[in-house]
C-alpha positions as CSV (number, residue, x, y, z in Angstrom):
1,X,36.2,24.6,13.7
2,X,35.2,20.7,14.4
3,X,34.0,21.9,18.0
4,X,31.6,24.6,16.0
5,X,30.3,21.9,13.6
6,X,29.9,19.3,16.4
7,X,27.8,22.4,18.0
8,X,26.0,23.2,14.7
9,X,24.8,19.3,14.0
10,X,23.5,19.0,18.1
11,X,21.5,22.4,17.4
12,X,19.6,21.0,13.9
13,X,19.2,17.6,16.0
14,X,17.7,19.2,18.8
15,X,15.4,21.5,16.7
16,X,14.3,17.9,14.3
17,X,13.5,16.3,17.8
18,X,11.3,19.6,18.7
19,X,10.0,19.5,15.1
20,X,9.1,16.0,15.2
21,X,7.7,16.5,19.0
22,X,5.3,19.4,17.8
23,X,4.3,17.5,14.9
24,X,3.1,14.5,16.8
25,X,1.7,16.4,19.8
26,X,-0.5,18.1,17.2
27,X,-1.6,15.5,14.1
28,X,-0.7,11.6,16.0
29,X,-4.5,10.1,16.7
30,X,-5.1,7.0,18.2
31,X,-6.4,3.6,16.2
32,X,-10.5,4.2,16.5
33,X,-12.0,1.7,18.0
34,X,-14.9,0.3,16.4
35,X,-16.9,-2.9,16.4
36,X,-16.3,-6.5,14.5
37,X,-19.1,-8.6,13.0
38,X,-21.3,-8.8,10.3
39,X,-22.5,-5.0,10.1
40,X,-18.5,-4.5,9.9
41,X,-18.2,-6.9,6.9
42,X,-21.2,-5.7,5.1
43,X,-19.5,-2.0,4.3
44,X,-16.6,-4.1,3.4
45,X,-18.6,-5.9,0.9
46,X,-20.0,-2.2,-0.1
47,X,-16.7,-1.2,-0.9
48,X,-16.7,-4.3,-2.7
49,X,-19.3,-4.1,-4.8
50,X,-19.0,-0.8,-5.7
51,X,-15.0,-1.3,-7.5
52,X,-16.6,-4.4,-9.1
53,X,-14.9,-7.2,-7.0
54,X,-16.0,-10.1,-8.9
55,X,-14.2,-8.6,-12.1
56,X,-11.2,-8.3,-10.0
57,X,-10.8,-12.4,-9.4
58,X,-11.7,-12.8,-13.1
59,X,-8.7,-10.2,-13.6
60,X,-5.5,-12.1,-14.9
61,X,-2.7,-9.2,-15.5
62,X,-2.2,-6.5,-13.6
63,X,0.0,-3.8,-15.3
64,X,1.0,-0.5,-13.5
65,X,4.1,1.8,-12.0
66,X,4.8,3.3,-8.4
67,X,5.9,6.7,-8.7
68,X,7.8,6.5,-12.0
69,X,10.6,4.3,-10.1
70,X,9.2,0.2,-10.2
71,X,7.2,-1.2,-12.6
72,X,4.9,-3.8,-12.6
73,X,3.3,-7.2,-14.8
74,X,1.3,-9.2,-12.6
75,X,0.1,-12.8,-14.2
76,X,-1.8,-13.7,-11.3
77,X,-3.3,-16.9,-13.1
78,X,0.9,-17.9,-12.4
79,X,1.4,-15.8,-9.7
80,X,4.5,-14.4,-11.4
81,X,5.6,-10.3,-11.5
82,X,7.8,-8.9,-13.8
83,X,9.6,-6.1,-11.4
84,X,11.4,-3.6,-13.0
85,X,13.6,-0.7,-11.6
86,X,17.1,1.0,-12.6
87,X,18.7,-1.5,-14.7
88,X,16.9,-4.9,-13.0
89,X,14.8,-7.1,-13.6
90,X,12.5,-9.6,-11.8
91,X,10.6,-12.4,-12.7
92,X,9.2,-12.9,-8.8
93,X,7.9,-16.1,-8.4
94,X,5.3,-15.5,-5.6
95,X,4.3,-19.1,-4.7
96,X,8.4,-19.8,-4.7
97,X,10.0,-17.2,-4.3
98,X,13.6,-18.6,-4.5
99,X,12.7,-19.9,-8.3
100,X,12.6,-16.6,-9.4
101,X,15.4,-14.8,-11.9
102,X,17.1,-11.4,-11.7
103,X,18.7,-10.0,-14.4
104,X,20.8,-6.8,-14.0
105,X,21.3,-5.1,-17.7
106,X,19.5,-8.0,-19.4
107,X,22.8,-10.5,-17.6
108,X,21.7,-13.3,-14.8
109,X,23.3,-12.5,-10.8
110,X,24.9,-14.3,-9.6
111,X,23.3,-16.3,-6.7
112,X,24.0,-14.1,-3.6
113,X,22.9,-10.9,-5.9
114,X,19.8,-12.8,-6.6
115,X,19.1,-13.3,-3.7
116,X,19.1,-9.5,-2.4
117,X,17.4,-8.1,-5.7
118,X,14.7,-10.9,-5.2
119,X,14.1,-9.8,-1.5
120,X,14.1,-6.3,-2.5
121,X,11.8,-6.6,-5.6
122,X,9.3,-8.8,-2.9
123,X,9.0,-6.0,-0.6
124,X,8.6,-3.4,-3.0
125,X,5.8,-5.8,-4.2
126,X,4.2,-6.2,-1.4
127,X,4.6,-2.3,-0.6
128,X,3.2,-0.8,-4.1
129,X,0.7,-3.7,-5.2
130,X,-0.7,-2.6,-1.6
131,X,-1.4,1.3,-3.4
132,X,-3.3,-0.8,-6.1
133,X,-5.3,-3.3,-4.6
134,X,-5.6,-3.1,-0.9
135,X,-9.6,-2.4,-1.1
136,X,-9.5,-6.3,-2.1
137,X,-7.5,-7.2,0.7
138,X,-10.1,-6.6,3.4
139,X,-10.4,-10.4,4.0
140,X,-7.1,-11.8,3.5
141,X,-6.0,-14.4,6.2
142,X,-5.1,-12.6,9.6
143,X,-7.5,-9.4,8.9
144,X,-9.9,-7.9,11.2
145,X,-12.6,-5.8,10.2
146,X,-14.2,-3.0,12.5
147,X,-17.5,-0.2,11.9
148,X,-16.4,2.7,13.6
149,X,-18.7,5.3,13.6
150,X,-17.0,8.7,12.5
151,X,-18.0,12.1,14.5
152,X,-19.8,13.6,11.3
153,X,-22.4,10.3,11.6
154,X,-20.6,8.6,8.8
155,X,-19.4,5.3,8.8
156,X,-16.1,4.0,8.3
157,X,-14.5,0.7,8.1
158,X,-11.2,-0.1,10.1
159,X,-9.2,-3.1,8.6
160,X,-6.2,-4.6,10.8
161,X,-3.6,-7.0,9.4
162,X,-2.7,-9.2,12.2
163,X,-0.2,-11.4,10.0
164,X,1.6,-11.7,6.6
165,X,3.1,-8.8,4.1
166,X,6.3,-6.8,5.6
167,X,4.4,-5.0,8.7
168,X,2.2,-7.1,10.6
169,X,0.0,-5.4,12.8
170,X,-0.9,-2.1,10.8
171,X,-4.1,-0.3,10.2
172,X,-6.3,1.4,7.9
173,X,-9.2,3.1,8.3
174,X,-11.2,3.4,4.9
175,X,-13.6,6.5,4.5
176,X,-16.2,5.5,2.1
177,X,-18.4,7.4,-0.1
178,X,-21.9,7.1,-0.1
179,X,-21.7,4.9,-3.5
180,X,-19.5,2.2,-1.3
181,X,-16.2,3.6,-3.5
182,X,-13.2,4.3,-1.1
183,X,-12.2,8.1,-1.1
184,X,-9.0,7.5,1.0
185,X,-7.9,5.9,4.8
186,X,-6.0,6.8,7.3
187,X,-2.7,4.7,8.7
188,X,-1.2,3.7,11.4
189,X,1.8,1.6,10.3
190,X,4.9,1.1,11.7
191,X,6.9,3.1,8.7
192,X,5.0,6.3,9.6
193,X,6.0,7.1,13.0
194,X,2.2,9.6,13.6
195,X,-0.7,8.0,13.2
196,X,-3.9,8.8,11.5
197,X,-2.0,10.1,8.1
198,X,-4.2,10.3,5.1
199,X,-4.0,9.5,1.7
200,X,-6.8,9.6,-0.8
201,X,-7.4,7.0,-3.5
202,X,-8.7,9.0,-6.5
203,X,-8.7,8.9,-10.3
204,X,-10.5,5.8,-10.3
205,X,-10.6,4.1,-14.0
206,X,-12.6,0.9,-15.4
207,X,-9.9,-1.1,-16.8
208,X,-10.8,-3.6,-19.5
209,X,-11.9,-6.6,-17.1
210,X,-14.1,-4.0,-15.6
211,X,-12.4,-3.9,-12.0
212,X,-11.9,0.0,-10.8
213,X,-9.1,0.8,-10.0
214,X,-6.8,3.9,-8.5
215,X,-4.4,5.6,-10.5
216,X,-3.4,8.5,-8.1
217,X,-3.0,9.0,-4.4
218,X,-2.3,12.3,-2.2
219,X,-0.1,11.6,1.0
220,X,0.0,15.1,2.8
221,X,2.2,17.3,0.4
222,X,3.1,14.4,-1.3
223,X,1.8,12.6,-4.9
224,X,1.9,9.2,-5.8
225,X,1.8,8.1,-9.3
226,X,0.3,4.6,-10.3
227,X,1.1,5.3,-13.8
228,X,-0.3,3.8,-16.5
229,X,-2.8,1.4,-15.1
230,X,-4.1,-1.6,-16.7
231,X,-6.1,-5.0,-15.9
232,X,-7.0,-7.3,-18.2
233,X,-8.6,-10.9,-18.8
């Protein structure tokens, strides 16, 4: 009986390494290439434009949900998120992150479970605030920004993080509508193993500040919720 199950597990392994094989042979692309300088950063400054940018730095809560499972209140005027999920709580300090306080069922961690809950609740952070705002990011500190010129004679704009969040060294290539709003991008990160996956960033809203802002995306066959999103002054 073990001897059949050992057999049965090394068949469904070897048919999720032919899967997997098939599946990269037919949809992995390659990063574009494309070129840097001012013609790049000027459809970056489109996109900007076009989602109201300005409004955004004049924006001083965020307020929104990934999926149902995390919630988010960003001060940014304090740079302090409440993170909520399950029964925890976050107040993540994001200038200090070792100042900040977790609560599990409204009761203070101890320190060591602080400590993990704070971690966790900074990468979800980083992870789903990305799903909000990462048209704003496109000159953060250790970007790089390239026009690549699409096969349809479109033009799209390739941003590169060289540094900071929790995977350094991914990419995203931003199709752009005409009006300069993004429609989606395409990824090559290190948690999706083929590259070129696309997800769209649609139902934009004007929130109250008057920044636009996504409150749905479309990842292949999956959805991904933004909730209930606000901004305010």
């Amino acid at each position: 009986m073990l001897k059949k199950l050992f057999k049965l597990i090394g068949i469904l392994l070897l048919l999720t390494i032919i899967g997997y094989g098939v599946l990269y042979y037919l949809y992995n692309e390659p990063v574009p290439t494309g070129e840097s300088g001012p013609e790049a950063d000027a459809l970056a400054y489109r996109m900007f434009d076009a989602l109201n940018y300005k409004n955004f730095n004049n924006t001083k809560v965020l307020e929104w949900s990934f999926r149902g499972d995390h919630i988010y209140k960003w001060d940014r005027e304090k740079q302090i998120v409440a993170v909520s999920y399950d029964d925890v709580i976050v107040n993540l300090d994001l200038i200090t992150p070792h100042s900040s306080i977790a609560t599990i069922n409204n009761v203070p961690a101890s320190y060591e479970k602080s400590q993990e809950l704070i971690e966790k609740a900074q990468s979800y952070f980083n992870n789903d605030s990305f799903w909000l705002v990462a048209p704003f990011k496109a000159f953060d500190r250790g970007t790089e920004r390239y026009l690549v010129h699409m096969e349809d004679g479109s033009e799209a704009l390739l941003v590169t993080y060289t540094q900071g969040g929790d995977t350094p060294g991914d990419s995203y290539l931003w199709i752009i509508e005409p009006s300069g709003r993004p429609k989606s991008f395409k990824l090559w990160t290190k948690i999706i193993p083929i590259g070129g996956v696309e997800a769209t960033w649609q139902d934009w809203i004007e929130t109250e500040s008057g920044v636009f802002l996504p409150t749905q995306h479309k990842l292949g066959p999956f959805s991904i919720s933004m909730g209930e999103v606000k901004g305010t002054y």
